[in-house]
N, CA, C and O atoms as CSV, one atom per row, in Angstrom:
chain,resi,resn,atom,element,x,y,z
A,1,UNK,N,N,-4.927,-23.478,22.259
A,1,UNK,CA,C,-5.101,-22.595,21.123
A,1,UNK,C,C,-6.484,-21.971,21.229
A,1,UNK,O,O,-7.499,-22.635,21.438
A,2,UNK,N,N,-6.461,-20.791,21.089
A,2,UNK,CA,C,-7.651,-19.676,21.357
A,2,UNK,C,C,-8.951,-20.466,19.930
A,2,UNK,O,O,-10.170,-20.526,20.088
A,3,UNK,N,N,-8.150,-20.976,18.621
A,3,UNK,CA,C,-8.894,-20.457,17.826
A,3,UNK,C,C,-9.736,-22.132,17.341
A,3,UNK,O,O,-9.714,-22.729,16.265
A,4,UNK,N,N,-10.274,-22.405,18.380
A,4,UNK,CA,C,-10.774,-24.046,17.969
A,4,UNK,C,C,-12.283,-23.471,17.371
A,4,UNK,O,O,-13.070,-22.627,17.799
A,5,UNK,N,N,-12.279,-24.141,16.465
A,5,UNK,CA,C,-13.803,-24.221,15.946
A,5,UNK,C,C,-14.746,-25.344,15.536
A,5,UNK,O,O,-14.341,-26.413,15.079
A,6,UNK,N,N,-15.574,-25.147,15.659
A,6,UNK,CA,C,-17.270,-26.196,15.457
A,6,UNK,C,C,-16.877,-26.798,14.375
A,6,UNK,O,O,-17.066,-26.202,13.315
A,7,UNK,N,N,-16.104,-28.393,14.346
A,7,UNK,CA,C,-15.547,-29.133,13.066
A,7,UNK,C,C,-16.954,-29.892,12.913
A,7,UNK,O,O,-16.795,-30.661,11.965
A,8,UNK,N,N,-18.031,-30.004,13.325
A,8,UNK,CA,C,-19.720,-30.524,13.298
A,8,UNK,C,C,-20.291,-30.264,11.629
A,8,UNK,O,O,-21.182,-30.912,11.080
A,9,UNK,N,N,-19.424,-29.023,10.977
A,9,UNK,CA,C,-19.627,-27.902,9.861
A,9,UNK,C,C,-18.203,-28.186,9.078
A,9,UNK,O,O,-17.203,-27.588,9.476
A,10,UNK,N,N,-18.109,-29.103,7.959
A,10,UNK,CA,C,-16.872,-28.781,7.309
A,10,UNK,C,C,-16.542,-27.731,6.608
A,10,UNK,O,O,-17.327,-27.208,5.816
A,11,UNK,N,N,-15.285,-27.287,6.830
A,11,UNK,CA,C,-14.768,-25.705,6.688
A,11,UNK,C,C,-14.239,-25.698,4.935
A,11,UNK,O,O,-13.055,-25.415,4.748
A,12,UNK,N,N,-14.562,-25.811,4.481
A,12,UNK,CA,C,-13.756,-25.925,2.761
A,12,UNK,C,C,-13.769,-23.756,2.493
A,12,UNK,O,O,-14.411,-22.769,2.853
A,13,UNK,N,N,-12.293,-24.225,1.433
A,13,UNK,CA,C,-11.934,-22.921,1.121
A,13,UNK,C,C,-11.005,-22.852,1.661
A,13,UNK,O,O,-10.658,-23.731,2.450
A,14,UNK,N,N,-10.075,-21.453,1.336
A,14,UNK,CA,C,-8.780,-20.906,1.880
A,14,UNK,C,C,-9.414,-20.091,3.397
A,14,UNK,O,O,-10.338,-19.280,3.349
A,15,UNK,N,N,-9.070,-20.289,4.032
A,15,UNK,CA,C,-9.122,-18.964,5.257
A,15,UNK,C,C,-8.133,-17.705,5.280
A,15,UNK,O,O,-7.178,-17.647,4.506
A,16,UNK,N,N,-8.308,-17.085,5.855
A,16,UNK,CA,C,-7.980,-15.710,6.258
A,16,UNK,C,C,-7.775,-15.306,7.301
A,16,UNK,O,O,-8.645,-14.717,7.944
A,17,UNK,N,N,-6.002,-15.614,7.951
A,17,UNK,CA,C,-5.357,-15.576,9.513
A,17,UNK,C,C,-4.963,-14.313,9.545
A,17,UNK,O,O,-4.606,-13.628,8.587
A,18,UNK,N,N,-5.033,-14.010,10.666
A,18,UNK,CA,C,-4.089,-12.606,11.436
A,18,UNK,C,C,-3.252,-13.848,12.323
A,18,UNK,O,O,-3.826,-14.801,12.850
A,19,UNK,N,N,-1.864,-13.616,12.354
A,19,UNK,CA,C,-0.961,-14.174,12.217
A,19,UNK,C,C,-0.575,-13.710,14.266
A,19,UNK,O,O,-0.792,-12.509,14.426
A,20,UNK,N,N,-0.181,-14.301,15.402
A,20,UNK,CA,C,-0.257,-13.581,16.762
A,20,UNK,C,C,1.334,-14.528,17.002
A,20,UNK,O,O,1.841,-15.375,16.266
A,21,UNK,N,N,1.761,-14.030,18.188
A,21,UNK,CA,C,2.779,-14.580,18.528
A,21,UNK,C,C,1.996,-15.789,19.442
A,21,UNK,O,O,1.271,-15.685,20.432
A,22,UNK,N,N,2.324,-16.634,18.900
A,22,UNK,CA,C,2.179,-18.180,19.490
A,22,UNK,C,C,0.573,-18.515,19.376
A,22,UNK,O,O,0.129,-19.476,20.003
A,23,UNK,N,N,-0.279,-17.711,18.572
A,23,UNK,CA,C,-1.636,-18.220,18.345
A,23,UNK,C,C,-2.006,-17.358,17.347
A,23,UNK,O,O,-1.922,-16.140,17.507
A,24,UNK,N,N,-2.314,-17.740,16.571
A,24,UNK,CA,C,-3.661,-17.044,15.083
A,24,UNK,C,C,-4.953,-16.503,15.297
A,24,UNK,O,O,-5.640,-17.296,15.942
A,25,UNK,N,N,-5.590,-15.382,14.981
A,25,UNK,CA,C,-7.081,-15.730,14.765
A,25,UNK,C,C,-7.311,-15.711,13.362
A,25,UNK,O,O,-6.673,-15.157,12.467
A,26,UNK,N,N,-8.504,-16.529,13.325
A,26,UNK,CA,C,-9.023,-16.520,11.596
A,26,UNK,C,C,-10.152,-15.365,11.435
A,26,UNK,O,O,-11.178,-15.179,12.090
A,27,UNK,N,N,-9.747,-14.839,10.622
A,27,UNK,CA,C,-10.845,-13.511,10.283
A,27,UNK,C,C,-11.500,-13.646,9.640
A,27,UNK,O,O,-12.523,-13.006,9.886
A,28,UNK,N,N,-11.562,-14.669,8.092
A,28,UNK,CA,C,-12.466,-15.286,7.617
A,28,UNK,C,C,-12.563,-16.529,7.698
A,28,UNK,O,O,-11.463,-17.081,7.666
A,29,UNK,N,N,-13.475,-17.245,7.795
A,29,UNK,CA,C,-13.849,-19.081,8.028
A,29,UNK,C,C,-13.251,-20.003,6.758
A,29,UNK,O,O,-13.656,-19.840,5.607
A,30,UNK,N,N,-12.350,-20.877,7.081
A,30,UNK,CA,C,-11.660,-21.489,5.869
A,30,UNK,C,C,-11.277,-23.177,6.632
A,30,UNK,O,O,-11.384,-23.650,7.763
A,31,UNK,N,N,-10.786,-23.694,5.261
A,31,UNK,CA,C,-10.271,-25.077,6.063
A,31,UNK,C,C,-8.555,-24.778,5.766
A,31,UNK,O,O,-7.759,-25.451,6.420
A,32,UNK,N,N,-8.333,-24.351,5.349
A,32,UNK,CA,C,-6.916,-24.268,5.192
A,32,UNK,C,C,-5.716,-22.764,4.890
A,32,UNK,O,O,-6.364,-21.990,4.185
A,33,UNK,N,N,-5.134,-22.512,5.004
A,33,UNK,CA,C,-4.320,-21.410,4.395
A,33,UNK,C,C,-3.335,-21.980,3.678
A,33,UNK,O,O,-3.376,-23.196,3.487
A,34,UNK,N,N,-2.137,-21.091,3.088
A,34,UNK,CA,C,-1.665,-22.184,1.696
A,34,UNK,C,C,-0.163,-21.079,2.777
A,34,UNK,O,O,0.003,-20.101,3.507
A,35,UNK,N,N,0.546,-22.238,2.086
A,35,UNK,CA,C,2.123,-22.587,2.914
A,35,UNK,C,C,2.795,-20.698,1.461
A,35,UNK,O,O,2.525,-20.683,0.261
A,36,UNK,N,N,3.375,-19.846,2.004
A,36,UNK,CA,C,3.788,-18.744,1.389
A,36,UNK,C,C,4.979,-18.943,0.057
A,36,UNK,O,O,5.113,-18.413,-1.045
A,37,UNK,N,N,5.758,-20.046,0.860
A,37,UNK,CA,C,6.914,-20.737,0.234
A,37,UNK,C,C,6.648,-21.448,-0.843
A,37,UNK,O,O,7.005,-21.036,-1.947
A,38,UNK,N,N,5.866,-22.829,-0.668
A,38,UNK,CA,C,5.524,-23.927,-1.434
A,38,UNK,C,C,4.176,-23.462,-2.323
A,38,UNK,O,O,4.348,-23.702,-3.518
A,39,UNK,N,N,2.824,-22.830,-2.006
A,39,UNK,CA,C,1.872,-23.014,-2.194
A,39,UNK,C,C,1.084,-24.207,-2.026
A,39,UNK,O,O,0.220,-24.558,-2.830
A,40,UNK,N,N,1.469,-24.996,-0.690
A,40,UNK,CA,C,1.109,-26.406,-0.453
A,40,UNK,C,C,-0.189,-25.759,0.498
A,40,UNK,O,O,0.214,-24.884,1.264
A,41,UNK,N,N,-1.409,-25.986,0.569
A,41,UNK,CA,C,-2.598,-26.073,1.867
A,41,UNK,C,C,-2.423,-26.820,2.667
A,41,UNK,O,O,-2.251,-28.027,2.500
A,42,UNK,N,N,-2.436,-26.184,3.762
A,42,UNK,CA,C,-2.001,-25.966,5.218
A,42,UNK,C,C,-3.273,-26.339,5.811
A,42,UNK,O,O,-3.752,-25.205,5.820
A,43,UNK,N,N,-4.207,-27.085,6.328
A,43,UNK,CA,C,-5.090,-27.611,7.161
A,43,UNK,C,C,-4.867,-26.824,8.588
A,43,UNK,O,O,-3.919,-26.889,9.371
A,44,UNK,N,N,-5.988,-26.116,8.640
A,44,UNK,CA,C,-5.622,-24.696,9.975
A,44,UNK,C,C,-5.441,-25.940,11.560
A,44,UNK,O,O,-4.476,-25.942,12.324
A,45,UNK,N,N,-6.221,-26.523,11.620
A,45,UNK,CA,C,-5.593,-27.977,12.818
A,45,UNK,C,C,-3.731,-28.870,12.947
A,45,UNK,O,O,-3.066,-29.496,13.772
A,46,UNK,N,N,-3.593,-28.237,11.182
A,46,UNK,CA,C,-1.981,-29.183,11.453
A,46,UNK,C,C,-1.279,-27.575,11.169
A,46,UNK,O,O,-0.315,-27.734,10.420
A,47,UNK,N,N,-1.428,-26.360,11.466
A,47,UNK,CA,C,-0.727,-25.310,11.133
A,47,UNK,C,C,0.264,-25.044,12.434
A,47,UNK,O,O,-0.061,-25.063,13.621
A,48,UNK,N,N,1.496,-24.806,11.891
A,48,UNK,CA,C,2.477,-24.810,13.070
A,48,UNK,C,C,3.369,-23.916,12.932
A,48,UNK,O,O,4.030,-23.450,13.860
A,49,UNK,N,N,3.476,-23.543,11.514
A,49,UNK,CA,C,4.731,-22.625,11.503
A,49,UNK,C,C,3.953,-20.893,10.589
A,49,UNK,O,O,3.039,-20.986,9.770
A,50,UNK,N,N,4.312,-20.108,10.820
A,50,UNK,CA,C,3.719,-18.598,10.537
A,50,UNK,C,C,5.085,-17.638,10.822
A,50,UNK,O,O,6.118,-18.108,11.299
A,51,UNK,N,N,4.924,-16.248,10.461
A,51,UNK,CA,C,5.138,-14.911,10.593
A,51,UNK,C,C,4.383,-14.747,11.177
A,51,UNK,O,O,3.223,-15.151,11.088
A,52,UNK,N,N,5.082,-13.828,12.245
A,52,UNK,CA,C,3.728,-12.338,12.592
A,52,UNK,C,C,4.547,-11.062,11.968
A,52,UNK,O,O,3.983,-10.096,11.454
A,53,UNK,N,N,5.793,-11.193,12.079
A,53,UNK,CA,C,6.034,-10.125,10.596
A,53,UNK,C,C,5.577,-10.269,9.204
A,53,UNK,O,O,4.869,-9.370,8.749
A,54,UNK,N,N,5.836,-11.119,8.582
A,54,UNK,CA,C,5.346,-11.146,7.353
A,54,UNK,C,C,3.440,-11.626,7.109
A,54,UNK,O,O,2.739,-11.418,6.118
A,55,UNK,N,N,3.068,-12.302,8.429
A,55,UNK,CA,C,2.017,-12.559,8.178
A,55,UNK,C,C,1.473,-13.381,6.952
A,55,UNK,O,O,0.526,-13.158,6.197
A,56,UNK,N,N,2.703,-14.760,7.025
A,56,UNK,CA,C,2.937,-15.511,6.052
A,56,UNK,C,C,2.625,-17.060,7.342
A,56,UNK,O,O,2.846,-17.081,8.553
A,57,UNK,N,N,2.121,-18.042,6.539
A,57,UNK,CA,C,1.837,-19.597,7.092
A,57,UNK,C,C,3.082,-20.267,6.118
A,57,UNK,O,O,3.373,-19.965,4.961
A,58,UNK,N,N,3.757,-21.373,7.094
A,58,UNK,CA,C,4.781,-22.049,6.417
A,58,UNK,C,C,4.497,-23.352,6.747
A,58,UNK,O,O,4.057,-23.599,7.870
A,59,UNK,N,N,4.745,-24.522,5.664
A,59,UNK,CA,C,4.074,-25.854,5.964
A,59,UNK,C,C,4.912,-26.913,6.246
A,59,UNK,O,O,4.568,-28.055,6.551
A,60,UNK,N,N,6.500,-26.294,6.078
A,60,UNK,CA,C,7.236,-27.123,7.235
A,60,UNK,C,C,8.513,-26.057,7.643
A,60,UNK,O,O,8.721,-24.959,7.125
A,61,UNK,N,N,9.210,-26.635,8.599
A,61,UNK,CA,C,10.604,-25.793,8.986
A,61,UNK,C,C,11.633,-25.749,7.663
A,61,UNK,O,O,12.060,-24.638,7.349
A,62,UNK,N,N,11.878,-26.436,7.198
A,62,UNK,CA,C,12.331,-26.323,5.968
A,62,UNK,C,C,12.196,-25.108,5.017
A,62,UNK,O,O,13.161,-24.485,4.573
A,63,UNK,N,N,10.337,-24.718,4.636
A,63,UNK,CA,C,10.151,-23.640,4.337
A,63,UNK,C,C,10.317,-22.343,4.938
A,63,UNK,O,O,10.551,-21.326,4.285
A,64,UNK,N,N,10.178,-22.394,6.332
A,64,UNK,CA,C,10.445,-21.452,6.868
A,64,UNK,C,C,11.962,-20.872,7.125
A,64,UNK,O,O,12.253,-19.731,7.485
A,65,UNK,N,N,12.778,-21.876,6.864
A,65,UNK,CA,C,14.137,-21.524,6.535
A,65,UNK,C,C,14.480,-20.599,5.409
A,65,UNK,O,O,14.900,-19.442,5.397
A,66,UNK,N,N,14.040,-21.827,4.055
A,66,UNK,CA,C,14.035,-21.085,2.681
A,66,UNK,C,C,13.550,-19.105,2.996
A,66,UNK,O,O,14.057,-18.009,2.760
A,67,UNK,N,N,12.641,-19.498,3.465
A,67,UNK,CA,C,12.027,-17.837,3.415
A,67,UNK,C,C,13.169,-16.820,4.342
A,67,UNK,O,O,13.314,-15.655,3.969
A,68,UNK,N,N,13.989,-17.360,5.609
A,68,UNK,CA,C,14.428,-16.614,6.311
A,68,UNK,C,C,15.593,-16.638,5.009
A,68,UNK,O,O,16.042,-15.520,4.759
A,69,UNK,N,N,15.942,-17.369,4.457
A,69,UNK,CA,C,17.596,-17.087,3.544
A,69,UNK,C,C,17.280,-15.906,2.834
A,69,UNK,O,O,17.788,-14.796,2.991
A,70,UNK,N,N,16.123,-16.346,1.791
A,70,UNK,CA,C,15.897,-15.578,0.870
A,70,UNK,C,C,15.532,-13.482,1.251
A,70,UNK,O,O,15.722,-12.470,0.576
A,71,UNK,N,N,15.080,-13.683,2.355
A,71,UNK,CA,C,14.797,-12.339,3.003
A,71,UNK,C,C,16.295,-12.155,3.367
A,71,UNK,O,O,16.613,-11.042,2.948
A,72,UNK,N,N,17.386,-12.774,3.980
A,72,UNK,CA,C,18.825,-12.386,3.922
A,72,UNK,C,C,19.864,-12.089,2.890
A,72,UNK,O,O,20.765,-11.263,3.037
A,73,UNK,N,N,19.668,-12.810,1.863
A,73,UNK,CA,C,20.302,-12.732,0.766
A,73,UNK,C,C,20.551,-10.980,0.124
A,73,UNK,O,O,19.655,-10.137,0.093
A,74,UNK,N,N,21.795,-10.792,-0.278
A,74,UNK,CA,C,22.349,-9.548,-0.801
A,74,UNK,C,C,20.946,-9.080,-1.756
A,74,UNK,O,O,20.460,-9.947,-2.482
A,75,UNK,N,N,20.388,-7.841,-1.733
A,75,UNK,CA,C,19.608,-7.230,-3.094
A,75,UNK,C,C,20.459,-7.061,-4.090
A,75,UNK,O,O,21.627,-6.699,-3.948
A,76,UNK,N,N,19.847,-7.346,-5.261
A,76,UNK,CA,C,20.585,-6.847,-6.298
A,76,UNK,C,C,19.961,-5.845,-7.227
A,76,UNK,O,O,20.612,-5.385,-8.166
């Protein structure tokens, strides 16, 4: 992963990802991003699941399901 950083400095706060196919960069310095689905914080070291379309962080496969249904589901 491109985006390891100096843990010497604890990171507190939300961060701010640009979302890449198979790697992130953080654009602002944070310890966590928050799951799009749940609103659960996402610890950027245990982050595994994302968009690079939506440019959304998901904090398990589960959520990332929920989100693919709900983007399928009929408009009304």
């Amino acid at each position: 992963m491109l985006n390891r950083y100096d843990r010497s400095t604890p990171m507190n706060g939300e961060a701010e990802v640009k979302y890449l196919d198979g790697d992130f960069r953080v654009v602002r310095p944070g310890g966590f991003v928050r799951c799009a689905v749940t609103g659960v914080p996402i610890p950027l070291e245990e982050l595994k699941y994302w968009s690079v379309e939506l440019q959304e962080a998901y904090a398990t496969p589960e959520a990332v399901l929920q989100r693919h249904q709900e983007r399928r589901a009929p408009k009304q």
